[in-house]
Each structure stands twice: as structure tokens, then as C-alpha cells.
N, C-alpha and C positions, 0 to 999 in steps of 0.2 A: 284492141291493140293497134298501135301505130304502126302501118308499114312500113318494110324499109325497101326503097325501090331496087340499090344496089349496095354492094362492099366494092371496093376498092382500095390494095394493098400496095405498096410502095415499097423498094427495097434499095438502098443504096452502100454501095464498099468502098471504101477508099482505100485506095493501096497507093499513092504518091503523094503527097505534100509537101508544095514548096521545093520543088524539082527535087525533093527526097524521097528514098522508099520507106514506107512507114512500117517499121519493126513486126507490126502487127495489123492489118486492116483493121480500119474501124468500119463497122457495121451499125448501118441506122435503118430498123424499119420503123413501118407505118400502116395504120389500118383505121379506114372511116365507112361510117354507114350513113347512106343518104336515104332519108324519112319524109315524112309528111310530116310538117310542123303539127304537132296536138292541139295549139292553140289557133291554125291558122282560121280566118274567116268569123271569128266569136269579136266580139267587141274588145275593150280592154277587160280584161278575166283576173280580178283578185285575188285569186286562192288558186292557186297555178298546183298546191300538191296532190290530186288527185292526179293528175295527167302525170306527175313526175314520178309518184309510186309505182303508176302503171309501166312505164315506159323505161326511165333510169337503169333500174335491175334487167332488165332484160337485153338494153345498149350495154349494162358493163358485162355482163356475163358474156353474151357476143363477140364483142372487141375483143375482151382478151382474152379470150381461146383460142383466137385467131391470131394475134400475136405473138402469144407464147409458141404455138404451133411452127410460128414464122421463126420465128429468134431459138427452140429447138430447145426449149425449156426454159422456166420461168430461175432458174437457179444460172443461168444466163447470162442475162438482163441485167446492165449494170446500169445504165440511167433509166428515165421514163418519164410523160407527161400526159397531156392531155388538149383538147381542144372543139371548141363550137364553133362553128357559121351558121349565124341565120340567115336564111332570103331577106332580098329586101324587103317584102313582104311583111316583114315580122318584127319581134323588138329582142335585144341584146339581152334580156331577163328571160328570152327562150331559151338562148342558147344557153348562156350562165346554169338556168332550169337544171338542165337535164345534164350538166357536167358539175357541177358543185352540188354536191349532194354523194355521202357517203352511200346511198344505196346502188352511186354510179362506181365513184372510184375505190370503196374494200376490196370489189372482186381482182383489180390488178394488182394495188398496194397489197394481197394476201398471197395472189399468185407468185409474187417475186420477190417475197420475202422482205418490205420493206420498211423504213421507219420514217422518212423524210415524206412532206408534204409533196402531191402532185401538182407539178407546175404547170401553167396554163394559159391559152388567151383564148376568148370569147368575142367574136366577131361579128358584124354584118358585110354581107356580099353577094354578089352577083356569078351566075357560071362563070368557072375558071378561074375564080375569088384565090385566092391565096390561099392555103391551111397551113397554118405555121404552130408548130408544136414545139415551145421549148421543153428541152431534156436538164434533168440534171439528177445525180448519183443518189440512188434509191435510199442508202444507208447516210450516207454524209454530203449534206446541204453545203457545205465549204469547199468542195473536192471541186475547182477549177475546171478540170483536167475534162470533168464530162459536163461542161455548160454547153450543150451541144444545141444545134436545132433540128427539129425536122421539117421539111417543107416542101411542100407538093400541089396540084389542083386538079379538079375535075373541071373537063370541058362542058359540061352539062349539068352541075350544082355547082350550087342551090340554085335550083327556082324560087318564084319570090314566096312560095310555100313551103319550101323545105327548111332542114336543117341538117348540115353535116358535123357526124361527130367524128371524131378520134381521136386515137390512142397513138401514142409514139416511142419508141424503145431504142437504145443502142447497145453493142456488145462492143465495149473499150471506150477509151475516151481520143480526144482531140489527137493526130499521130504529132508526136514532136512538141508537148504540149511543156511551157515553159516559163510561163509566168507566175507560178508559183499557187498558193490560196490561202484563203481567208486569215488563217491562223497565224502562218508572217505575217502576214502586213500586222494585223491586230497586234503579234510581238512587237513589232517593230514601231509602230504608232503607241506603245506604253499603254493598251485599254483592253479591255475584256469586253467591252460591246462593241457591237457592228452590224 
């Protein structure tokens, strides 16, 4: 098993926007585990799913128990995402690896009850790399209101061996949120796709 050197949890509230007080904070957490890349040091490695079976179920199980724990129930959670950095070390089919893969993301999409696909970026970087986690509304992929991000870094991952995962959640969406979604416009453009 791959270990993981550390977690680290991120939590942010917003109570004013836009020199207004927001009716309701919004709430964004975050939570990543920083690893030893499984591939790191092998040549280029074809058949990457051994290391993902191994590894996958055990980062999602991880992540989000520790998120749900953070956000104070998975019934909560009204947006959520996901996210990799690889070391420079490494290639962006690590990262992608071990977060696109339903053995990574059920255990969150189960925990919070959700229908909407996990959204995501898959990165390379350097310590104190960016993790940028976009969010958006568990149940409805159109809901504006939670196109949220989450964003944070570690001073000390990735090394060019590692890979940092995580998980990203909010309780509410954008405060003051006013541009409307998907569904106008689509009325309003005459079409049913988009």
C-alpha cells in the first residue's frame, strides 16, 4: 500500500460579499492526502490498474470520511469535486489514475447522496502547486448558484514523487448568487441542448 505522508484540511466561510452580509454563510471545505506516487521511479508502466485498485478505494474511502466529518454529515453537502497534482516527477495519467476511477469517486458520490458527475482538474506541480477543486451541485449540474471553487496549497507537496489528492465540498452556494442557470438561458436561446 501506498503511503500517505500527510492529510491536510482546509475550511473556509464566507459571511460578506461584495460589501454585503450573505443571508446565509457559505461553507467550503477541503481535504487532501499527500502519497508517494505508486508509479514513481518504474519506467513508463502500461497497465497502471494494479496500482489503482490497490490505492483508489482506500484514498476515496479516506477523503470522505474525513470530509463528511468536516461538513457534519454527508446530507449536508450540497456541492462537491475532486482533484490530483502530480510531482513534477510524474505524468498527469497519475494523477487522472487514481481520481477518475469509480473505485475512487462512489464512496463520496454514495456518501452524499448524489446524482451529478464529479467535477475535476488533474494537475502537475511543484510544492505549494495550487489545488484547485471545482464544485458543483451534487443533484443538478445546471444550478449556477454552486459553480463554486475550492482552493488551497501545501508548502511542502508535491514532491516531484508525490501526488496530492482531494476532495472538495460546500454547504450553500455562491451568497447573492444572481445570474440565473442553465435552464433560462436554454429557454431563452429556443433549444434543449447545451
Amino acid at each position: 500500500m501506498t503511503e500517505v505522508r500527510k492529510i491536510v484540511a482546509f475550511q473556509e466561510e464566507t459571511i460578506i460579499e461584495g460589501s454585503k452580509v450573505a443571508a446565509t454563510p457559505l461553507k467550503i471545505f477541503s481535504v487532501a492526502a499527500v502519497l508517494k506516487n505508486p508509479w514513481w521511479g518504474l519506467d513508463f508502466v502500461e497497465d497502471l490498474g494494479p496500482a489503482i485498485r490497490e490505492v483508489a478505494p482506500y484514498l476515496g474511502e479516506l477523503l470522505t470520511s474525513r470530509i463528511i466529518e468536516m461538513a457534519g454529515g454527508g446530507d449536508k453537502i450540497e456541492a462537491y469535486g475532486k482533484s490530483a497534482v502530480v510531482g513534477t516527477g510524474g505524468e498527469i495519467e497519475h494523477a487522472s489514475a487514481l481520481i477518475h476511477t469509480l473505485r475512487f469517486g462512489n464512496h463520496f458520490r454514495r456518501a452524499v447522496g448524489a446524482k451529478s458527475y464529479l467535477a475535476f482538474t488533474n494537475t502537475r506541480g511543484g510544492p505549494n502547486a495550487p489545488i484547485t477543486i471545482p464544485l458543483m451541485d451534487k443533484i443538478d449540474e445546471g444550478r449556477r448558484s454552486h459553480y463554486l471553487t475550492a482552493q488551497f496549497s501545501i508548502n511542502d507537496a508535491p514532491a516531484p514523487d508525490e501526488i496530492v489528492v482531494a476532495l472538495g465540498a460546500s454547504i450553500g452556494g455562491r451568497p447573492h448568487h444572481r445570474i440565473g442557470d442553465r435552464y433560462k438561458d436554454l429557454e431563452e436561446l429556443g433549444s434543449t441542448h447545451g
